[in-house]
N, C-alpha and C positions, 0 to 999 in steps of 0.2 A: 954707321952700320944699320941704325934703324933696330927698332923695340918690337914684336910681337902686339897686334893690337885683336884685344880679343872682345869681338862686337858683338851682342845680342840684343833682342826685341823684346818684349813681352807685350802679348796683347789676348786681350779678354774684354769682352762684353758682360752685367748683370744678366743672371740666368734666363732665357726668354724674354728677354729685351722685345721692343717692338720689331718684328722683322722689317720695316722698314728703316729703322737708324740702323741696323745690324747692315742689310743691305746695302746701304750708303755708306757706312764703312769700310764695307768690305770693297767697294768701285770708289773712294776717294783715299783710302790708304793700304790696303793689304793687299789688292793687284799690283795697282799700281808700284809698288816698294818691289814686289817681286819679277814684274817686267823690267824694273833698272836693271835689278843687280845678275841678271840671270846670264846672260850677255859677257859678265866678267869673272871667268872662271876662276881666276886670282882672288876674288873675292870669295871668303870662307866667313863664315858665321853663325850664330846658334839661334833659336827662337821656343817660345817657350806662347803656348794657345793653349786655354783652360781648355778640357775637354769638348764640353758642350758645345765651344766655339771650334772647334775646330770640325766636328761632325756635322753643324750649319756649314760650314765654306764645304765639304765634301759634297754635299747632298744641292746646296745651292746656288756653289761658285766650283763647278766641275774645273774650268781651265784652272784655277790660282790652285786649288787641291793638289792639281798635275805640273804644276809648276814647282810646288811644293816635295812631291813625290820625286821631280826628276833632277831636283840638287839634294838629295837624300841620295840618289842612287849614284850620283856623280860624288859623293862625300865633300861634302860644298857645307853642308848645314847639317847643325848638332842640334835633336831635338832633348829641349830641358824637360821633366816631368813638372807636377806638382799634386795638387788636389785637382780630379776631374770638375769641380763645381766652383772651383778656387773659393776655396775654402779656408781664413786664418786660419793656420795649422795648431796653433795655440789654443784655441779658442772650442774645438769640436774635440771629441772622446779618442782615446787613441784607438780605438777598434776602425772607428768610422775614420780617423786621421791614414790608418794602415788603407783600408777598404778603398778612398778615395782615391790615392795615389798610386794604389795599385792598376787600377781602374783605367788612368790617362797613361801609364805605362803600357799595358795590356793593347791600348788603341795605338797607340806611336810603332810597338811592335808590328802590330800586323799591319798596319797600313805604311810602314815609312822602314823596316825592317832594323830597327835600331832599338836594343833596351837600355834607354838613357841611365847616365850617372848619374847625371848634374840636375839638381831641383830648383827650381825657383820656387824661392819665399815670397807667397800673396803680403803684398803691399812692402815686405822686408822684415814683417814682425817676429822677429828673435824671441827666440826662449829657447835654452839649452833643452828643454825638459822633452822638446820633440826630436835631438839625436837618434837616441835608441830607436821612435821606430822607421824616423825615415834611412835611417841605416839596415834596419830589417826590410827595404824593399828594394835593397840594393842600390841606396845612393853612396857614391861618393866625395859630391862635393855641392855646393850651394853657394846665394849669394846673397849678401848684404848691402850696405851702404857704409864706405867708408867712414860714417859720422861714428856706425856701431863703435866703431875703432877709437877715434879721436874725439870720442864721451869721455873715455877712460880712460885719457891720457896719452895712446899712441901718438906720435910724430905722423903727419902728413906723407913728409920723404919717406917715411917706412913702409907703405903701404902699395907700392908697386906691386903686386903679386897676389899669391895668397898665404895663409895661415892654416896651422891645424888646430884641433880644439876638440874635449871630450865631452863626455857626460855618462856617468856611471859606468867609464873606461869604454864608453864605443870612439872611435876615433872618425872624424868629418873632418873634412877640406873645407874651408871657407874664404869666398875672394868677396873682397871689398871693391862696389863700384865706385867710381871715381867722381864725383859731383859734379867739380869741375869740368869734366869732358863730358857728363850728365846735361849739362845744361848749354855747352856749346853746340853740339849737334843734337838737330842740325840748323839751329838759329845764327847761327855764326858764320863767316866765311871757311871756307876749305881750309886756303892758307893760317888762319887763326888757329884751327885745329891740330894743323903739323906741327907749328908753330910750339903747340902744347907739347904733343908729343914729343919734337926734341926737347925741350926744358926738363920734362919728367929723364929722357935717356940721358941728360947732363947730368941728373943727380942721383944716376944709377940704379934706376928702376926698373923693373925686369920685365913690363907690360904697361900698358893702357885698357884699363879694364872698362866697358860700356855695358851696361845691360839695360834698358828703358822700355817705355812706352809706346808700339808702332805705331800707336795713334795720333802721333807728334808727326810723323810722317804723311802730314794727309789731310787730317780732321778736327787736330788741335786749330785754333782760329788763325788765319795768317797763311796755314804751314802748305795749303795745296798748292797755292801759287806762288809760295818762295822759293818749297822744292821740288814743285816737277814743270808749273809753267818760266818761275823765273831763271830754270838752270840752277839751281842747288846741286842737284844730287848730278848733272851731267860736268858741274865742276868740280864735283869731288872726288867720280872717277876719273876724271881727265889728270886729277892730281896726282890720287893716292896710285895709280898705276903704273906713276913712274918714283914712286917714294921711296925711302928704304923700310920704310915701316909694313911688315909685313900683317894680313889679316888672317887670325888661326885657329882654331877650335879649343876651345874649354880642354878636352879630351886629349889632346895631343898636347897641349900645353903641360897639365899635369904628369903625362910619364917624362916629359924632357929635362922639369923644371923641376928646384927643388922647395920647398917652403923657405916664408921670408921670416917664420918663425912658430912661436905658439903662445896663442890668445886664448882670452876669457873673456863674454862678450856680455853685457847689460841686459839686461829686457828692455827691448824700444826697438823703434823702428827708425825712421829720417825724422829729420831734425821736422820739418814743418809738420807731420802725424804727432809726435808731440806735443808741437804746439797747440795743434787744433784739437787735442783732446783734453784739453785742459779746459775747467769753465771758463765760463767768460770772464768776469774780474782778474782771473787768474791769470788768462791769457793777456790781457790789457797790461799785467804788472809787469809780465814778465818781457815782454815786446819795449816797455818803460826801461826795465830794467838792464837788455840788451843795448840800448841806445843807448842810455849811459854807460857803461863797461867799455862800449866800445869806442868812448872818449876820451877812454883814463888808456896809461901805460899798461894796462893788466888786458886789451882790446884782444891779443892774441891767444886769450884763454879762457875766452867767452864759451866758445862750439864747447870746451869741456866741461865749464863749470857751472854753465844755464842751460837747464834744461827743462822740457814740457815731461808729461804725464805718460803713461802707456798707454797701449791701445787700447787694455780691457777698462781704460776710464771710461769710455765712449760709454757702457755701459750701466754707467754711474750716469754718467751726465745727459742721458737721453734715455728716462724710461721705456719710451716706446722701442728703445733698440735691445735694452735688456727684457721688453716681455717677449720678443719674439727668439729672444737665446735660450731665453728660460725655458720657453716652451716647445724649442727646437730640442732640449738636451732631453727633457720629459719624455717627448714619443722616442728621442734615441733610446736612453736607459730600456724604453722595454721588449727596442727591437731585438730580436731572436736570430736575423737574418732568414731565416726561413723563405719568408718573403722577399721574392727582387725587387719587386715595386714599391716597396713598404721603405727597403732602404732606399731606394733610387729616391724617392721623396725627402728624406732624410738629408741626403745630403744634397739636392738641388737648395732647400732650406737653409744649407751652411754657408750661399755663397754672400762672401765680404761685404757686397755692395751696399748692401741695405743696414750695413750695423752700424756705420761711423757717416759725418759728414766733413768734409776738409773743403778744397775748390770743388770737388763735386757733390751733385744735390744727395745721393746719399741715404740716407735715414727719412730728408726733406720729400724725395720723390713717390707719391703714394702710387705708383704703379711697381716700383718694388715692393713697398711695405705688403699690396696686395698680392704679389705673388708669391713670396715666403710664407703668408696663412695660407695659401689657396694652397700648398705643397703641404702644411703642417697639420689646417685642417682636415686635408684627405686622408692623414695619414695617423691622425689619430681616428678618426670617423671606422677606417679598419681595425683599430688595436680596439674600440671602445665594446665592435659588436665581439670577436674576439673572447673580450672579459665581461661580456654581459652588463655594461654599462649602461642602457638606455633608458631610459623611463623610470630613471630616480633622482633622487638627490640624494648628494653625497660630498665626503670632504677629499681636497688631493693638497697635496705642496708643488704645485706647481713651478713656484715663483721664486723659492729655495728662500725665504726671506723671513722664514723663523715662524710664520700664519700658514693654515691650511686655507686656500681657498673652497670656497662653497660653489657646486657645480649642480645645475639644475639641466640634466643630460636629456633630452626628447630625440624622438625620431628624426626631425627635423633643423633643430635648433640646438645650441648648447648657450646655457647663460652660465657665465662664472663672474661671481662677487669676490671682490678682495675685501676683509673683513677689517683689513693691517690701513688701507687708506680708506676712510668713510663707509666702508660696504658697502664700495660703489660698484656697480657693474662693471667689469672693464674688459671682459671679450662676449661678444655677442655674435656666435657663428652661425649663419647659414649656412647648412651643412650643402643643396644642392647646387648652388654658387663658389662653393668657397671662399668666401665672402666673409668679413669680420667686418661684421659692421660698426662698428667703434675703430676702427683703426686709423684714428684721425691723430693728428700731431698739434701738440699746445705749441703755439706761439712762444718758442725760447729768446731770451736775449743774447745773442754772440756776440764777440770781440771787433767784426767788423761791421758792428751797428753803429760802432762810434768813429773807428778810424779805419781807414782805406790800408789793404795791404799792399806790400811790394818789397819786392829782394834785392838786396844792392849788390848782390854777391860777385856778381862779372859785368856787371853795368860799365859801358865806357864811353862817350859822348864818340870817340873816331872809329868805335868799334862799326861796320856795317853788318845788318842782319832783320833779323825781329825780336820781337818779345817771348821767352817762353811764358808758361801758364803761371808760373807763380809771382811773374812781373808783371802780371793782367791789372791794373787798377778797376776799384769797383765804382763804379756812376751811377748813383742810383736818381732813378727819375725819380720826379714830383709827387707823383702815384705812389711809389713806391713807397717813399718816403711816409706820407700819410695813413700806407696803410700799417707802418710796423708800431705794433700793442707787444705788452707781454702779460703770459700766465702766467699767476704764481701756484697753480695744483696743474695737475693732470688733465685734461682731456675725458676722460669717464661719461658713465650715465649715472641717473638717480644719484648726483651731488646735491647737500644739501645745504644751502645758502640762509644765513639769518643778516637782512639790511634793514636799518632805520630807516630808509627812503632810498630813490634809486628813478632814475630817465635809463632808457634806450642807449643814449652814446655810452654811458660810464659802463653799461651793460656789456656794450659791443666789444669794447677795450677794454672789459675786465680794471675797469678803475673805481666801482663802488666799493664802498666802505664794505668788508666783511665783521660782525658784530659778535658772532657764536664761533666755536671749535668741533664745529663737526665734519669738515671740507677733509681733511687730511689724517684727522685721528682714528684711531684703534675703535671696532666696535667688540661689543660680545656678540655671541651668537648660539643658537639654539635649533639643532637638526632633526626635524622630525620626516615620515614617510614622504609627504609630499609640499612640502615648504621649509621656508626657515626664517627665521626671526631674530635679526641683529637690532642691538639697543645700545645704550649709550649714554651715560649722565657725562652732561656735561656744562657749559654756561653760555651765556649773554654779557658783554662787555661794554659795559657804557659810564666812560668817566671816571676809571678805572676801580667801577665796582662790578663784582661779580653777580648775575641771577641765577640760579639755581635751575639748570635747564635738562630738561630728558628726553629723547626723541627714539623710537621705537618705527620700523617698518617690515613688512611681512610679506614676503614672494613667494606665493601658493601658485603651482604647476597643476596648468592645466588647459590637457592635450597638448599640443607648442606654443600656449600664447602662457604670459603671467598675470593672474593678478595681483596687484600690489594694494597692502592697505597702509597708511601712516599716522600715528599719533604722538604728539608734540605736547608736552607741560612744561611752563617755562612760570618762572615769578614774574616774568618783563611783564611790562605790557607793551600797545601798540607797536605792533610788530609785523616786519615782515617776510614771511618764510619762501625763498627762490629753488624751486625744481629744476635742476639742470639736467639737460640728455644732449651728450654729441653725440651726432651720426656721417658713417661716410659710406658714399657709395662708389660703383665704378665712374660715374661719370656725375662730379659734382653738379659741374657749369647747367647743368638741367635740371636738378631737385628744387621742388619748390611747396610751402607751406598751404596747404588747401585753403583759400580762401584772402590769400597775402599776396599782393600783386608786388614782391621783391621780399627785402627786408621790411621788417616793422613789427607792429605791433597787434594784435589778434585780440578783439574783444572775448568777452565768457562764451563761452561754448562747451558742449557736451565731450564731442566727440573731435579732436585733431588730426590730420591725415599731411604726414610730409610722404610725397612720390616722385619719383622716378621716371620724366618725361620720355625714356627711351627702354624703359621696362613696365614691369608690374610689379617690380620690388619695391616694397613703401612701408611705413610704419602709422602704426594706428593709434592712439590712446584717447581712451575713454573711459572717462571720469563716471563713477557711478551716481555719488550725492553731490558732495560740497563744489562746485566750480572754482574754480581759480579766476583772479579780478582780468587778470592779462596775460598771454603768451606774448614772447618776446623772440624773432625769429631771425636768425645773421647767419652769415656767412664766413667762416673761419679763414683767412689768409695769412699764411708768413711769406716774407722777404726772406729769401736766404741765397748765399752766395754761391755761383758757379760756375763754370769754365770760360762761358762770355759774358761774365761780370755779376749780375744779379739778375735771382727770378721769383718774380711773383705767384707763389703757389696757393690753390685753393684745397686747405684739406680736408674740407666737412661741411657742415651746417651744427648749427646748435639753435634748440629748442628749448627757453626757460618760463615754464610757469611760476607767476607769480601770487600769493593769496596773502590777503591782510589778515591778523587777527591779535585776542588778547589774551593771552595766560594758555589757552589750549585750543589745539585744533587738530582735527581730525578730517581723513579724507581717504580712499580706497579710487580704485580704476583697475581698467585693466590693459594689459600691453599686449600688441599686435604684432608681429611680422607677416607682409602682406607678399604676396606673391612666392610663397613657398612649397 
């Protein structure tokens, strides 16, 4: 008789992607996908395009828009909501959670004449706790990943279908995508996939549920010429056309159909978002840990009983992801809505991309990281004049982390000290850029620095096809290799370093001996009209006795630049104190140290100038008495992994002065941002 197969898409771009990868995708998978299927009136299915991407293809890809439009009007295709900025729904305010989803409903209505039920979950990340409000915008149903299920014990055979499920008595429909058929299409032959589908209608399952990525269709690596130049997708209608498996809308399914039951579902997402959000040690044990279990008689109870982390670890495990959440929730909390552009900002800021890294760069790629400030800074830059913010210091909790950070607000500029890690600078905004000039990414260690990933999960030596993305192995070149270091602090400015001795490389790699505790610890602080003054008693470690050490520094505002003064009492003697400053800009590959033909090493000098070969954005400091012996100037690079295996990213430069001295030392400058 043949099962009901109910197919969806999901595709989304990071918000303001470069229009040319957007463009390329949209002419290697989103036309093209909709010039097959258009052809085959039999063929029904749903798709689910974050906002933002979908109003790029209208304005920039008029025919696929009108393609789009004219299986809408033939009721061929069921448009899913979600967050217009695709947005974790978990993860943002329920005001702005309601606002957002409202939003990409609002667009689907009037352009496609449909007010969806069906929502799709950014990435799949479950929490009960967002029923209530995506059922106050009129959803009815949503999807998961069958792993949600078989976490917690369901049976695989049980999930043909969907389920209900509450939360504070709202009632949701929730359908489990199917992994298996996830990861078959369309890497697999047609006939393998029928093939599935009778298996599943043998053991009385009530659907074949698909809902993925249409960028698999196209621009995943492999997939343009497997399925549209080598005949994939014209074998599949040739198949499925004469199949008994019929293809059918989300919508139509659920008035026919009745639940296969009623579920309670974990917080988590798919099995590999777990994994990858777990540290690194952690991930390594548990991948160990996998491989054995699933040697023992107990192999079939692996998927329930090993399990990765949640999403909101990402935020643990990549500061730089939790400062820009922290300080996306900040300018939420005080929006009023009043403003449309104030929100519009708001939640362009909430979209996914940039908070986690798994096979994609992620959190890694700084042209997201700069456009979530460039959206966060604008949008506080209005709330600040608003509240009379500018041209003081003052304390906020930005960071929700139990410290008030200290903000030296200007016309121009905003510096914020975290007082909780060293009293390091750690956002440095050019307000007419939007521009965070610190938002550079430490050098982390991952799980696949050590061992290459790959999924056995439908691997078969007679099977014909390709590899999907998660059976990509990673190769990393020579280069590569060379260049992966790891930080043990943050990435910050004005860190403060105490070495016994130290060369250039152990510099560059972060492999000198640290001697003092002042990189990462608590300072006190002291807020006056136009500075502030964090201090700090703490030590010198050498052989394991302690010296009595205290280190005091002073950032007086004035006009948009800072002066900084520093004084150090320590019982050590011969010693030596390291100034650290990362800085990033739009375009690393071009910044270069005034006077340093690359990396190296910068004799005494006055005045230092790193610029910006393709602007006038640059940074100044100028030392007023004591010199520093040496600056020390590199180029910040991670290795981290991505869809075609590994990439070498540059996210910064960093600037360390370095000055010898004995028992005490003192020194003042002052700091620039140049082209403001």
């Amino acid at each position: 008789m043949g099962i009901p197969v109910l197919f969806g898409i999901h595709c989304h771009q990071p918000v303001d992607n470069f229009s040319k990868v957007v463009d390329e995708i949209i002419e290697k998978s989103y036309r093209p996908f909709f010039e097959k299927v258009l052809p085959f009136k039999w063929f029904k299915f749903s798709v689910h395009f974050s906002g933002w991407l979908l109003d790029y293809i209208r304005v920039n890809s008029a025919d696929t828009f009108k393609m789009m439009k004219k299986l809408a009007d033939e009721n061929r295709i069921e448009f899913f909501t979600g967050g217009y900025y695709e947005p974790v729904l978990s993860s943002i305010p329920s005001k702005d959670r309601i606002g957002q989803i409202l939003k990409l409903s609002k667009f689907i209505e009037n352009y496609f004449g449909q007010k969806p039920k069906g929502l799709w979950l950014t990435e799949r990340v479950w929490d009960a706790a967002i029923v209530p409000d995506v059922a106050e915008c009129g959803m009815e149903y949503l999807i998961v990943d069958d792993y949600h299920f078989t976490s917690v014990g369901f049976f695989k055979d049980s999930l043909y279908g969907y389920f209900n499920t509450e939360q504070d008595g709202v009632l949701m429909k929730v359908f489990p995508i199917d992994q298996k058929l996830r990861y078959l299409v369309p890497f697999k032959e047609p006939e393998i996939i029928s093939g599935y589908l009778d298996e599943i209608e043998r053991k009385g399952g009530l659907c074949g549920c698909l809902f993925d990525d249409g960028e698999k269709f196209g621009v995943w690596p492999k997939t343009y010429k497997w399925v549209y130049e080598d005949g994939w997708f014209d074998r599949f209608f040739e198949l499925f056309e004469k199949s008994e498996h019929n293809f059918e809308l989300f919508s139509h399914f659920v008035k026919n159909i009745k639940p296969n039951g009623f579920a309670y579902l974990p917080v988590t997402s798919y099995m590999e978002m777990g994994e990858w959000s777990l540290f690194a040690d952690k991930f390594i044990e548990l991948k160990s840990l996998e491989k054995f279990i699933k040697s023992t008689e107990y192999k079939e109870s692996a998927e329930t009983f090993i399990k990765g982390s949640i999403w909101k670890n990402f935020f643990i495990k990549y500061p730089e992801s939790n400062y820009i959440h922290k300080r996306m929730l900040h300018v939420s909390k005080m929006n009023d809505f009043q403003d449309e552009h104030l929100t519009d900002l708001i939640y362009r800021a909430q979209c996914n991309d940039v908070f986690w890294h798994g096979i994609f760069g992620g959190i890694y790629l700084p042209n997201l990281r700069d456009n979530a400030y460039r959206y966060i800074i604008e949008a506080e830059s209005i709330l600040d004049r608003k509240l009379n913010l500018l041209n003081k210091v003052y304390e906020q909790d930005i960071l929700m982390d139990g410290f008030k950070q200290v903000i030296i607000n200007t016309e121009k500029i905003k510096y914020v000290y975290n007082p909780a890690v060293g009293a390091g600078l750690v956002f440095l905004d050019v307000k007419k850029y939007g521009l965070n000039l610190l938002n550079t990414m430490s050098r982390r260690f991952e799980g696949y620095h050590k061992q290459l990933i790959s999924s056995d999960e439908i691997k078969n030596q007679e099977d014909t096809g390709i590899s999907t993305i998660h059976e990509i192995d990673i190769n990393l070149t020579e280069e590569m290799k060379s260049k992966i270091a790891f930080d043990w602090y943050n990435r910050q400015s004005f860190i403060d370093h105490f070495l016994d001795d130290w060369d250039f490389s152990k510099i560059k790699r972060c492999e000198f001996k640290e001697i003092g505790d002042f990189v990462n610890k608590t300072f006190k602080n002291e807020i006056f009209d136009d500075c502030v003054v964090f201090t700090r008693s703490g030590g010198i470690y050498r052989e394991g006795v302690k010296y009595d050490t205290s280190l005091g520094k002073k950032f007086i505002r004035e006009d948009d630049n800072i002066i900084f003064e520093y004084e150090i009492r320590s019982e050590a003697e011969n010693l030596f104190f390291m100034l650290e400053f990362n800085f990033h800009f739009f375009d690393n590959e071009n910044v270069f140290l005034e006077g340093l033909k690359g990396e190296g090493l910068l004799e005494a000098k006055r005045v230092y100038k790193i610029l910006s070969r393709d602007s006038k954005l640059g940074i100044e400091i100028n030392f007023q008495d004591k010199l520093p012996e040496k600056a020390a100037f590199y180029r910040v690079e991670t290795v981290s992994q991505s869809e075609s295996g590994a990439d070498l990213t540059l996210q910064g430069v960093s600037l360390n002065f370095i000055f010898k001295f004995d028992k005490n030392l003192k020194f003042k400058g002052i700091f620039k941002v140049l082209g403001v």
